[in-house]
PAZAPA-4460 file (N, C-alpha, C; in steps of 0.05 Angstrom, whole numbers, plus 32768, in hexadecimal, padded with zeros to 4 digits):
% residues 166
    n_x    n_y    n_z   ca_x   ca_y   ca_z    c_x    c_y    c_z   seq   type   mol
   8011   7FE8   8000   8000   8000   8000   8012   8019   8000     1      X     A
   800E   8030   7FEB   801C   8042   7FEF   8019   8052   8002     2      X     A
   802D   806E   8008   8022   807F   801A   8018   808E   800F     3      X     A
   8011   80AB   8017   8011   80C5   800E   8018   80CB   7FFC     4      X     A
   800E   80D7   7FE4   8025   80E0   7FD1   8033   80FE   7FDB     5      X     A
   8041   810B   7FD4   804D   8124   7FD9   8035   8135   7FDA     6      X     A
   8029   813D   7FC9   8018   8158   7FCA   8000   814B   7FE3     7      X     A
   7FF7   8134   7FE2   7FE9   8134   7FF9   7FFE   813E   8018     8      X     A
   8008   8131   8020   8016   8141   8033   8022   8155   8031     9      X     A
   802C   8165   8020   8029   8187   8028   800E   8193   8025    10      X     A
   7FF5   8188   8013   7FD9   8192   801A   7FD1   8198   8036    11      X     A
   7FD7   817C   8041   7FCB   8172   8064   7FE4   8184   8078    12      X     A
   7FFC   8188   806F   8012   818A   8089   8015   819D   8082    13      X     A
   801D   81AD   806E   802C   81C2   8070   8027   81D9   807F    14      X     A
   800D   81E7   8087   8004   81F3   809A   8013   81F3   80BC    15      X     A
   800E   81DA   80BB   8013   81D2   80DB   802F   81CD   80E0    16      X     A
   8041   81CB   80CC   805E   81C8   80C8   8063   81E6   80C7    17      X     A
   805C   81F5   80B6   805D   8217   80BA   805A   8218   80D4    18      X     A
   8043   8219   80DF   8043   8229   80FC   8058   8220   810C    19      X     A
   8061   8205   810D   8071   81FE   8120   8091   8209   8122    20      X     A
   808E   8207   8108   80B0   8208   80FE   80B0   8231   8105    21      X     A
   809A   823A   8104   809A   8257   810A   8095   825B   8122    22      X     A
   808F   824B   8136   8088   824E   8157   80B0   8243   8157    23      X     A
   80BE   823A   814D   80D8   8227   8150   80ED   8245   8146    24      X     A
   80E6   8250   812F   8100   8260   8126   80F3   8280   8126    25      X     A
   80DB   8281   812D   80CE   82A5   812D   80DC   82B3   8117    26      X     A
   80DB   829E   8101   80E3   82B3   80EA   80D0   82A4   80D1    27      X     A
   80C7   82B4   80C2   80B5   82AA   80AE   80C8   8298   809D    28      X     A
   80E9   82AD   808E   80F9   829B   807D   80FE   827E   8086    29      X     A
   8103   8280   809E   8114   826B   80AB   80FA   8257   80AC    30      X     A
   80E4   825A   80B2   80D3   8246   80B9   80D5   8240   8099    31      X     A
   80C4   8249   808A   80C6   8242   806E   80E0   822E   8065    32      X     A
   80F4   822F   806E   810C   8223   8066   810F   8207   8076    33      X     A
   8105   8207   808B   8103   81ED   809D   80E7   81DD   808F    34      X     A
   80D0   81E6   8089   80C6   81D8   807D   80CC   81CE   8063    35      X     A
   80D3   81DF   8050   80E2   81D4   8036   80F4   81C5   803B    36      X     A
   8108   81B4   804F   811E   81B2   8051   8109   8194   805C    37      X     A
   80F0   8195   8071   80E7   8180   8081   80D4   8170   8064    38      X     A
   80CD   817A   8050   80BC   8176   803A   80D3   8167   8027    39      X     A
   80E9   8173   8026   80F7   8164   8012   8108   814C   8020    40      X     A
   8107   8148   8039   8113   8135   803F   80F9   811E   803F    41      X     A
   80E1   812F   8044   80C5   8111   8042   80CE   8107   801D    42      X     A
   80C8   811B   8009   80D5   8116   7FEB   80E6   80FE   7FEE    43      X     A
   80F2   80FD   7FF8   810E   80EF   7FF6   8110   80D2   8007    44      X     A
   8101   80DB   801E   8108   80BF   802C   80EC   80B7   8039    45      X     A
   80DA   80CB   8032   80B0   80C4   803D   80AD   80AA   8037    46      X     A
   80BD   809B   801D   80B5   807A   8015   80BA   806B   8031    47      X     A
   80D1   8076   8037   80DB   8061   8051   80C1   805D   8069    48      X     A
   80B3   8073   806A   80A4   8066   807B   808F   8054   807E    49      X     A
   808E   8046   8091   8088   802E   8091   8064   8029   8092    50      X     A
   805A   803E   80B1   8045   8041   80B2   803B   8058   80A5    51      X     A
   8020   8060   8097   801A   8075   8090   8008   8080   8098    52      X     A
   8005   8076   80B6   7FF3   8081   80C8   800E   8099   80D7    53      X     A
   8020   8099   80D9   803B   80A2   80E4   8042   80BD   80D5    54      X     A
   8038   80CF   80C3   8043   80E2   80AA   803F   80F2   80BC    55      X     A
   8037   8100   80C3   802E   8112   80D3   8044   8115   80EA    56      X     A
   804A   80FE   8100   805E   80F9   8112   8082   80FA   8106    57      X     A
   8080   80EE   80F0   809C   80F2   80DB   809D   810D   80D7    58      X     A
   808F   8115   80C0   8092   813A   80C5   8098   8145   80DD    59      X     A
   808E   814C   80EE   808C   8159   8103   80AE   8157   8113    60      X     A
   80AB   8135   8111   80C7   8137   811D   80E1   813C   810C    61      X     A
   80D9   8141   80F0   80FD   8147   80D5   80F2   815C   80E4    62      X     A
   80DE   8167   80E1   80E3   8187   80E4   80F2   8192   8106    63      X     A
   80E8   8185   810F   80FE   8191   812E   8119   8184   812F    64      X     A
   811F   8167   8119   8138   8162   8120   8149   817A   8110    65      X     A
   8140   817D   80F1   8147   8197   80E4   8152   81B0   80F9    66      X     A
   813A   81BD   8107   8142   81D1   8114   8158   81CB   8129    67      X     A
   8158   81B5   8130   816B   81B3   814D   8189   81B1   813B    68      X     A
   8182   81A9   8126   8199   81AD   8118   81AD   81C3   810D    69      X     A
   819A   81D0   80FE   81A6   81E5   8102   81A6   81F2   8113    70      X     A
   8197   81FD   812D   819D   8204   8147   81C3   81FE   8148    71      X     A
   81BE   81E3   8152   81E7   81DE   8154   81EF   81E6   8140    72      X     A
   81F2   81EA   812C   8202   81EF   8116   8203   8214   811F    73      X     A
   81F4   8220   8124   81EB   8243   8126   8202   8242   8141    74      X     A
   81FB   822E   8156   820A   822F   8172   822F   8234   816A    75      X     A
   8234   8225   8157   8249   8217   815A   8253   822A   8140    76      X     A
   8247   823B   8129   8251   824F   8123   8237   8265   8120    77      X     A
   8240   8273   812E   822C   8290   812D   822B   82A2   8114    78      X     A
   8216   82AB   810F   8218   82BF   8102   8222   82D8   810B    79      X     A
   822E   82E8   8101   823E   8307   8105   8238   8314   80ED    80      X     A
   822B   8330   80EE   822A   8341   80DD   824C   834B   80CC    81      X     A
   824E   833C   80BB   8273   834B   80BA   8273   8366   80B7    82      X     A
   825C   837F   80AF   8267   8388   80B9   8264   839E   80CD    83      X     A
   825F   838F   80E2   8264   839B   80FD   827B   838B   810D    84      X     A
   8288   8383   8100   82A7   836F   8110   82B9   8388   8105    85      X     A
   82CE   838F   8117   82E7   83A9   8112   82F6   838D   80FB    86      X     A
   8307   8398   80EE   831B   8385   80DD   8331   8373   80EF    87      X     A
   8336   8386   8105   8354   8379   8119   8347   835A   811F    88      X     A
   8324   835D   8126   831C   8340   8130   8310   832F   8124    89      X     A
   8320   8334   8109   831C   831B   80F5   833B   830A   80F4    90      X     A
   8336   82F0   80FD   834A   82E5   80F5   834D   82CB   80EB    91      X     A
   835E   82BB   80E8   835C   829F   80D9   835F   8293   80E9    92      X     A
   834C   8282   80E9   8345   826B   80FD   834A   8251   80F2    93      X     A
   835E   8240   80F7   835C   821F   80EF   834F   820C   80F7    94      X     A
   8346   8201   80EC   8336   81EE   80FA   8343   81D7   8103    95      X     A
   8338   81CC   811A   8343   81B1   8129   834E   81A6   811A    96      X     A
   8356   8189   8119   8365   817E   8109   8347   8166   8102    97      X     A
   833A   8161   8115   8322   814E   810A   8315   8160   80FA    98      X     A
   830C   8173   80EF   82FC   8182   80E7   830B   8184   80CB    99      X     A
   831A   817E   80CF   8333   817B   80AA   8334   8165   8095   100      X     A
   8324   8159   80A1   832A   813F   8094   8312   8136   8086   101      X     A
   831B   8127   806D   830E   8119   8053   82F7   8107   8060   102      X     A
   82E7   8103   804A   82D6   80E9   8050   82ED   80CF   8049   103      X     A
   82FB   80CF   8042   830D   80B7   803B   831A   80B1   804F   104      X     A
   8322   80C2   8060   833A   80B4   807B   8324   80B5   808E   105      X     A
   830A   80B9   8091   82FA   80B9   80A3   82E6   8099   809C   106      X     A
   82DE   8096   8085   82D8   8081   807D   82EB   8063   8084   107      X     A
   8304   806D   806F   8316   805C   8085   8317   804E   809E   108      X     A
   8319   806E   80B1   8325   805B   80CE   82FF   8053   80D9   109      X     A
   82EF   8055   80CC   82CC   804C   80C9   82D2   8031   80C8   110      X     A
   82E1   8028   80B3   82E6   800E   80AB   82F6   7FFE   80C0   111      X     A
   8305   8007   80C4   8315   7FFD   80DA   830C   7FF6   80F7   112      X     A
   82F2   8004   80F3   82E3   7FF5   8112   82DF   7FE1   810F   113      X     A
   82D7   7FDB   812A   82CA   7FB8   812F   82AA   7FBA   8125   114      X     A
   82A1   7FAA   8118   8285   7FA5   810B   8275   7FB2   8129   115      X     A
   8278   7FAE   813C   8266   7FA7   8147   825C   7FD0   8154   116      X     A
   8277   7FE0   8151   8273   7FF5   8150   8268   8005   812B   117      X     A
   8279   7FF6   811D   827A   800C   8103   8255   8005   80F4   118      X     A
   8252   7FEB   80F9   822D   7FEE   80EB   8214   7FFF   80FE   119      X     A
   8218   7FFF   8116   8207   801F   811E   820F   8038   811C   120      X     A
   822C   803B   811A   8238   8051   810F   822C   805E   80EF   121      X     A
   822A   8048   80E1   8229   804D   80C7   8209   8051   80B9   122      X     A
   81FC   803C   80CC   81E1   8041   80C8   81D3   805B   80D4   123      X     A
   81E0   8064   80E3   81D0   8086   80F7   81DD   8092   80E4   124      X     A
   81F3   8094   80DD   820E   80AE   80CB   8204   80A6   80B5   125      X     A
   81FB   809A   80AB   8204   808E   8089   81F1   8092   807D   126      X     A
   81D6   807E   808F   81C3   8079   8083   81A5   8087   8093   127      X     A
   81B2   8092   80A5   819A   80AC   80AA   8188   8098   80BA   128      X     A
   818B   8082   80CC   8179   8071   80D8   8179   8075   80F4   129      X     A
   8162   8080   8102   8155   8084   811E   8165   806C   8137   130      X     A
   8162   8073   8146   8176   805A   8156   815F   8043   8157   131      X     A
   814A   8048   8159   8131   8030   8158   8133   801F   813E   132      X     A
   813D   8030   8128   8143   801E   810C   8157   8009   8116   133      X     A
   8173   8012   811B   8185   8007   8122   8184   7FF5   8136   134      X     A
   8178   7FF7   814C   816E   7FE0   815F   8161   7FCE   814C   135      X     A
   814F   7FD4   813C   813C   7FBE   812B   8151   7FAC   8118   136      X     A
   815B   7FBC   8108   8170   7FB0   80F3   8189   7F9D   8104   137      X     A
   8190   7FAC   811C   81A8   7F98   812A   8197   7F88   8138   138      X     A
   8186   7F83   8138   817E   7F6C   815A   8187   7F76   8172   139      X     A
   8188   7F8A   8176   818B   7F90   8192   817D   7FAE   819D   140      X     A
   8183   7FB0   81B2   816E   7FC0   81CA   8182   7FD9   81BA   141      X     A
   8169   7FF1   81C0   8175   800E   81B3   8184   8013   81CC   142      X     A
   8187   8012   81DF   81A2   8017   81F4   81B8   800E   81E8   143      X     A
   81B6   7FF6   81E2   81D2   7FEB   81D7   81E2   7FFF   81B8   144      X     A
   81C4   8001   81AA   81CE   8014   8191   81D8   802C   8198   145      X     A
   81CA   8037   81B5   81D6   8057   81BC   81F4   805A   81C0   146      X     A
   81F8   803F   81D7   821A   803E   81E0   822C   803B   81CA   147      X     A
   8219   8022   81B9   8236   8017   81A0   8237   8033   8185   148      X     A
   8228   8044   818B   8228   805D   8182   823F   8074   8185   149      X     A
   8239   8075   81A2   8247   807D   81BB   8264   8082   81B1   150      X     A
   826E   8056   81B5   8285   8053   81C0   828A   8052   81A2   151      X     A
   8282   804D   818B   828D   8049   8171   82A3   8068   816A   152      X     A
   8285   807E   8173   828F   809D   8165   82AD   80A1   8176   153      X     A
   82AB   8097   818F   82CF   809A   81A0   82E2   8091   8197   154      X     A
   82DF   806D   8188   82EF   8065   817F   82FC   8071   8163   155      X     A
   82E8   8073   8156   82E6   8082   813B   82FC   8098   813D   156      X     A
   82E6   80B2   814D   82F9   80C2   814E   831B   80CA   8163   157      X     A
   8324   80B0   816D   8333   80A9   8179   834D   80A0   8162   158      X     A
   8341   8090   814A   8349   8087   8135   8351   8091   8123   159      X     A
   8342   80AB   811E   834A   80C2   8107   8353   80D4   8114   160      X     A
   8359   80E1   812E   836B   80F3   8142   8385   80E7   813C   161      X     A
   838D   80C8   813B   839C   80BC   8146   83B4   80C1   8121   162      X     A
   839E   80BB   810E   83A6   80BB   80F4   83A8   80D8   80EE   163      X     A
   8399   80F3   80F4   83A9   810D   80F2   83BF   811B   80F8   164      X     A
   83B8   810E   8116   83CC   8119   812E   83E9   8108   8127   165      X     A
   83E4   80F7   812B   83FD   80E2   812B   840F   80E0   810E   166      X     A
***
C-alpha cells in the first residue's frame, strides 16, 4: 500500500509545519526554510516510512531535528555583522586538526573498527537511521546501540587524532 503522495502532505501539513517552525525560529524566512528543508527530506526519504498512520509524527519531528540542528551549527559559529567587527579583530583561525580531514582517512580509520562498533556508527552517520532503526536491524536493545555509538565515535576519533597528530 502506498503512502501519501507529496502534494497530499504539503496540502494536509504545511500549515501546521509553518506555525511551528515559526513558534521555533520567530522569523518568517527561517521558518519557510525549515519547512522546505523538512518537505524535501519527506521527497526523498517519506518512502521509508513504514506506517502511514505516522506522516504527521515524521514531519514534525525532521522539522525540530532540522532546527536543533542548525541551532548547533549557529552555537558553534555565530553570525557577526562584518561590518561592525574593527579590522585588528579579524584574524586567521585554523582549524583543529580533526576538523581537516578528508572523508578518505576518516572512512578509513571507520574501517578499521571492530564490526561491532563501525555498523551503528555507519548506520546513524551514513545512513540517516534513528537509534530504534538500528536496535531493529542489529538485534539488540537501543541502549546497547547508544553506548556502541558512544564508544565507536571515541575510538574512531581516537584513530584519526592518532593518524593526524602522529
Amino acid at each position: 500500500m502506498a503512502g501519501p503522495n507529496f502534494d497530499e502532505v504539503v496540502n494536509v501539513h504545511y500549515e501546521g509545519l509553518y506555525r511551528f517552525a515559526l513558534s521555533l525560529v520567530r522569523s518568517e524566512a527561517d521558518a519557510c526554510d525549515l519547512v522546505q528543508q523538512t518537505l524535501l527530506r519527506w521527497a526523498t526519504k517519506g518512502d521509508q516510512l513504514r506506517d502511514g498512520t505516522k506522516v504527521k509524527s515524521w514531519l514534525f519531528t525532521t522539522l525540530h531535528r532540522e532546527f536543533l540542528g542548525r541551532r548547533r551549527h549557529e552555537d558553534k559559529f555565530p553570525k557577526v555583522e562584518i561590518s561592525l567587527v574593527d579590522e585588528g579583530e579579524l584574524t586567521a583561525v585554523s582549524a583543529p586538526p580533526e576538523n581537516q580531514l578528508d572523508g578518505v582517512t576518516v572512512m578509513a580509520a571507520l574501517q578499521r573498527l571492530e564490526e561491532t562498533y563501525r555498523a551503528p556508527l555507519a548506520l546513524f552517520y551514513l545512513e540517516d537511521h534513528s537509534y530504534r532503526e538500528i536496535a531493529e536491524i542489529l538485534e539488540v536493545p537501543i541502549g546497547t546501540v547508544m553506548s556502541r555509538i558512544s564508544r565507536g565515535k571515541a575510538f574512531l576519533r581516537a584513530a584519526v587524532l592518532q593518524k593526524v597528530v602522529g
